[in-house]
N, C-alpha and C positions, 0 to 999 in steps of 0.2 A: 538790743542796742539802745538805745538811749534809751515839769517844772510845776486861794480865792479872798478874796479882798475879807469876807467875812464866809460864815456857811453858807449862809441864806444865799449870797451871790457871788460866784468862783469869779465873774471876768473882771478882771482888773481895765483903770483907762488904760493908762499904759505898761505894756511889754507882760503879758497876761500870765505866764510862768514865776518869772520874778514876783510877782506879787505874791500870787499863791505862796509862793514858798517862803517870801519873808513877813507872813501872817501865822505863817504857822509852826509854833517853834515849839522839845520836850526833852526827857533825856532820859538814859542810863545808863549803869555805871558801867565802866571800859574794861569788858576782857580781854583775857591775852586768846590772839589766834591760834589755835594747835598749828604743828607743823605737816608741811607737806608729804606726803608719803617717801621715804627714801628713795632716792634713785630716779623718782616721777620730772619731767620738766616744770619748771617754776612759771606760774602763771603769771603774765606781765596784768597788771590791773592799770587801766586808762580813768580816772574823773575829772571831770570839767565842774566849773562855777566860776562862785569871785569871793572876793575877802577884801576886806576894809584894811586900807592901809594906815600907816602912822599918820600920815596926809587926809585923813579924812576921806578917800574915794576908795571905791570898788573896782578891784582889780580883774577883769577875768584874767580866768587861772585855770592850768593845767595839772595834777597832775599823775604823773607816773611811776605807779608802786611808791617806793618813798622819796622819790627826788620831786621837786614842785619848779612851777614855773609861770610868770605872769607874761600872759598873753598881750595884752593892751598896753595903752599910754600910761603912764602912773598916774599923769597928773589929771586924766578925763574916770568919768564914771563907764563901767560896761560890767558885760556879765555876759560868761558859757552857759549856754544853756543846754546842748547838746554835740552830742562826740559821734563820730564816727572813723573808722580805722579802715580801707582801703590799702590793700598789699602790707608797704610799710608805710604810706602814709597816713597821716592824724589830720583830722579836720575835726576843730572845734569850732560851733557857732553860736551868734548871739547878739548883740549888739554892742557902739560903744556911744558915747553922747559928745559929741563935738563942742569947740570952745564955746557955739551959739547954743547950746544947750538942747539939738535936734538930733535923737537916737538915729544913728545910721545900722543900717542893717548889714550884718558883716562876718565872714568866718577866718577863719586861720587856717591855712597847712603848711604843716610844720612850723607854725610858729610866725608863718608870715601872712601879714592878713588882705582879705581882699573883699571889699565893698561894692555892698549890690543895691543899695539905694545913692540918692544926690544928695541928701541933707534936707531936700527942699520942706520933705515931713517927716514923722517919727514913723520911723520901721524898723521892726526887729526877726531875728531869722528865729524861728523854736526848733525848729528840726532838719536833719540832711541824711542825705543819703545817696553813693557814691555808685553807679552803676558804670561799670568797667571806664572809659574817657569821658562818662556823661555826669557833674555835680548838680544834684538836686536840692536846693530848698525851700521850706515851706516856712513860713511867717504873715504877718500882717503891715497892714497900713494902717496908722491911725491918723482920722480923715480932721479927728476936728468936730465935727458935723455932730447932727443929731444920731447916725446910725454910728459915729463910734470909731468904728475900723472894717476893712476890709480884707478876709484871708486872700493868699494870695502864696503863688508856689515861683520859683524862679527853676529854668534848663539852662546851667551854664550862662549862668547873669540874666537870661532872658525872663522878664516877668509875665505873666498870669493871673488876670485877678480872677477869683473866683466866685463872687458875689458880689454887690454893690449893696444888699442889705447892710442889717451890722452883722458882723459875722467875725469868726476869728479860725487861724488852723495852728494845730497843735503839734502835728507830726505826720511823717509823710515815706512812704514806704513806695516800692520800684519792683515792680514784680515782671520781667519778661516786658512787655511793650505796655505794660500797664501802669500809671500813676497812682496811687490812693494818697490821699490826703484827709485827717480825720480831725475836725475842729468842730464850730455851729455856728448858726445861722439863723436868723429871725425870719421868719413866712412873709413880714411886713414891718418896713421899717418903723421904729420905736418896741415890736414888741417881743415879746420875751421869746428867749435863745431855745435852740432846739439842738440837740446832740445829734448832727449830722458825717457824713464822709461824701466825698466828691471821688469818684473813677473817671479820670481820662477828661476831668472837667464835667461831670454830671452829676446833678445833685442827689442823694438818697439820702432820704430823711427819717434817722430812727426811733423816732417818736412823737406829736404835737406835743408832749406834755416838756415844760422847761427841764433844760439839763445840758453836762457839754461833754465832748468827745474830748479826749487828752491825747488817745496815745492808737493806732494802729500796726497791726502785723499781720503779714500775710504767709500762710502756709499751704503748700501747694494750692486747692481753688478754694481755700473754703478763706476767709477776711476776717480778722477778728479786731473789731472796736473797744476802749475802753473809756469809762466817765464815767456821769453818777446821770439819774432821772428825779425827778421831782416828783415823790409819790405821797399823798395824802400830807402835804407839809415839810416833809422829810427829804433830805438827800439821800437817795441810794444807792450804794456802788453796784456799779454793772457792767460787763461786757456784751457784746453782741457779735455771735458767731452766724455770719451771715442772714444781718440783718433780724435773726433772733436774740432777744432778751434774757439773760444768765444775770439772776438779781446773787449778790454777795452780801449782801446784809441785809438786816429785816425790819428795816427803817424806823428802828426806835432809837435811833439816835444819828444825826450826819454824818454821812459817810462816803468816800470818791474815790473809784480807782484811777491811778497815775498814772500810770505804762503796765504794758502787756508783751509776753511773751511765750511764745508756744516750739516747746522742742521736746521731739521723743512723743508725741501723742499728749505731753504735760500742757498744763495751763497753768501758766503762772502771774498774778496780778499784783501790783504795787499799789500802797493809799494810803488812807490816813482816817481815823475815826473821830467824831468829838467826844472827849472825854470828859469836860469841863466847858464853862465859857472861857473861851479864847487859849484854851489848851485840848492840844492834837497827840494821837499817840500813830507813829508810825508801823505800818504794818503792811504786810502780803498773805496772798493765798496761792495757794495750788491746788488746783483742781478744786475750788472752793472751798476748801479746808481753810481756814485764818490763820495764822502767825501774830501776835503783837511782837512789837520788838521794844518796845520803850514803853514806859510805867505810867506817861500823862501827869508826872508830878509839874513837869515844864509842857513846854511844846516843842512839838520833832515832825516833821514829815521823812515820808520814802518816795522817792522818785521816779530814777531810773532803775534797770534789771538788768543781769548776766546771769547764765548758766553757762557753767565750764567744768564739763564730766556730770560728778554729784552735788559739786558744791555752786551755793545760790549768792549773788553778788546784788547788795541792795544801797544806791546812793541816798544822800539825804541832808539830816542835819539834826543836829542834836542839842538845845537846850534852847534858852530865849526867855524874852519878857525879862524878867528879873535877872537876868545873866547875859552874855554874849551868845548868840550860836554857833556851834561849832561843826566845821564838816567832818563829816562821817562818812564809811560804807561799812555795811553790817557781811557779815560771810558767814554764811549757817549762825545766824543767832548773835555770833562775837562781835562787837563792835571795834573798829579799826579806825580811829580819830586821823584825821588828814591835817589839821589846824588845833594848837593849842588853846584855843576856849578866849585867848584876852582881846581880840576885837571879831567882828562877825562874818562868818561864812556859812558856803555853801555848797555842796556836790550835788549837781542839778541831774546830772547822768555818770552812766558807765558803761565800760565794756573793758570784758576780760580776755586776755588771748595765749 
């Protein structure tokens, strides 16, 4: 189901996805997608982001296989950062920034949007997830303050903070009467971020060493976290399958997993490597095996994930720095452009049905 300022430090002030993904920009070049098996049903692809209009602002943006659609105001800034699909409904969320210039935290269904913060400070939603009448989101507060922001989960508008440290939550998963929420959290305010998950509002902390949580999923009892750890200087991407350590790269160079996804007994991870300074090559693994998908001549991230049957669905973004970015979802390798290249976008997540 379903977004770092530099390597050295992923959390951005504000709306901590967005950032990440508009620091890290690459590219290659656009294949054509094989066709579907005859006679098989066509898979509907759902991405969320935003894209820079002729106006200067950031649209969040929907879209569906090849039709697109702008979610927000035109003339405010906002951004999808996460999708989720319920029955036949679409919930995009993310935020938009009001004419005071204070992110409201805020999703869409079907296109019509509904606001879970006042304006009073800047909050943004990074994840949802839709359990049968119950909407859940997990997002932040940004306080202002020395600690930063505060993660923080909403049931059907109703908020949750879940730290007063600095802290941040990334995604947020609904298992049975269960909540997980997977972001980080400082041990003490000012110091440095820890790659944690909250159950049911209790903190479990999966390492003292600096690092952040991005992305959770849960598979019957076992939880799987993903993010990167701070090992000898180095970003590491990692997941953690209850609360065990599954290191993906071997910290010679920055590296962070995005989102996580587990189907069929598979493990499949999203991230992005440093290739260069200030150029990212987007990539996955499965079952710890790697995939680059992009060359690092630009910068690219991968984001969000889908599996649907055999084939692997990775959102993101393709080019930058020296060029516009462009949205993208990659499907087994091929790359399927969503935006034509001439001003900047983003596919933050996906899901395929």
């Amino acid at each position: 189901m379903k977004t770092a300022s530099t390597q050295k430090d992923l959390m951005p002030a504000f709306v901590s996805l967005v950032i990440i993904i508009m620091i890290l920009f690459v590219s290659c070049k656009k294949k054509k997608v094989p066709p579907d098996n005859p006679g098989s049903p066509v898979p509907v692809v759902y991405a969320v982001g935003q894209e820079l209009n002729a106006s200067g602002k950031y649209i969040a943006r929907l879209w569906r296989s090849a039709t697109s659609s702008g979610l927000s105001n035109v003339n405010l800034n906002a951004s999808a950062l996460t999708v989720f699909i319920s029955n036949k409904d679409v919930y995009a969320g993310g935020y938009e920034i009001n004419t005071a210039g204070i992110g409201i935290a805020k999703y869409w269904k079907n296109g019509s949007g509904v606001a879970l913060s006042d304006g009073s400070k800047n909050e943004d939603i990074t994840s949802l997830f839709v359990s049968g009448a119950d909407v859940y989101a997990a997002g932040n507060l940004y306080t202002g303050t020395l600690v930063s922001a505060n993660a923080k989960y909403w049931k059907n508008g109703t908020a949750t903070i879940l730290s007063s440290n600095g802290s941040d939550a990334n995604s947020i998963y609904v298992s049975g009467n269960d909540v997980y929420v997977a972001g980080s959290e400082s041990p003490t305010i000012a110091s440095e971020r820890n790659p944690v998950y909250w159950k049911n509002g209790v903190l479990n902390r999966l390492t003292t060493n600096r690092g952040y949580a991005y992305a959770v999923y849960v598979s019957g009892s076992d939880i799987y976290i993903a993010g990167f750890e701070e090992i000898n200087g180095k970003n590491v991407a990692r997941y953690w399958k209850n609360g065990i350590g599954v290191s993906l790269s071997n910290g010679t160079r920055n590296e962070i997993a995005t989102s996580i996804l587990v189907t069929n007994g598979d493990v499949y991870v999203t991230g992005i490597d440093e290739e260069s300074a200030g150029r990212n090559r987007a990539k996955y693994w499965k079952n710890g095996a790697a995939t680059i998908l992009t060359n690092g001549i630009l910068n690219a991230y991968a984001g969000g994930i889908a599996v649907n049957g055999t084939d692997i669905y990775i959102s993101g973004f393709d080019g930058g720095t020296n060029t516009a970015s462009t949205a993208v979802y990659w499907k087994n390798l091929f790359q399927v452009k969503l935006t034509d290249g001439s001003r900047e976008a983003i596919a933050s997540a996906i899901v395929v049905q």
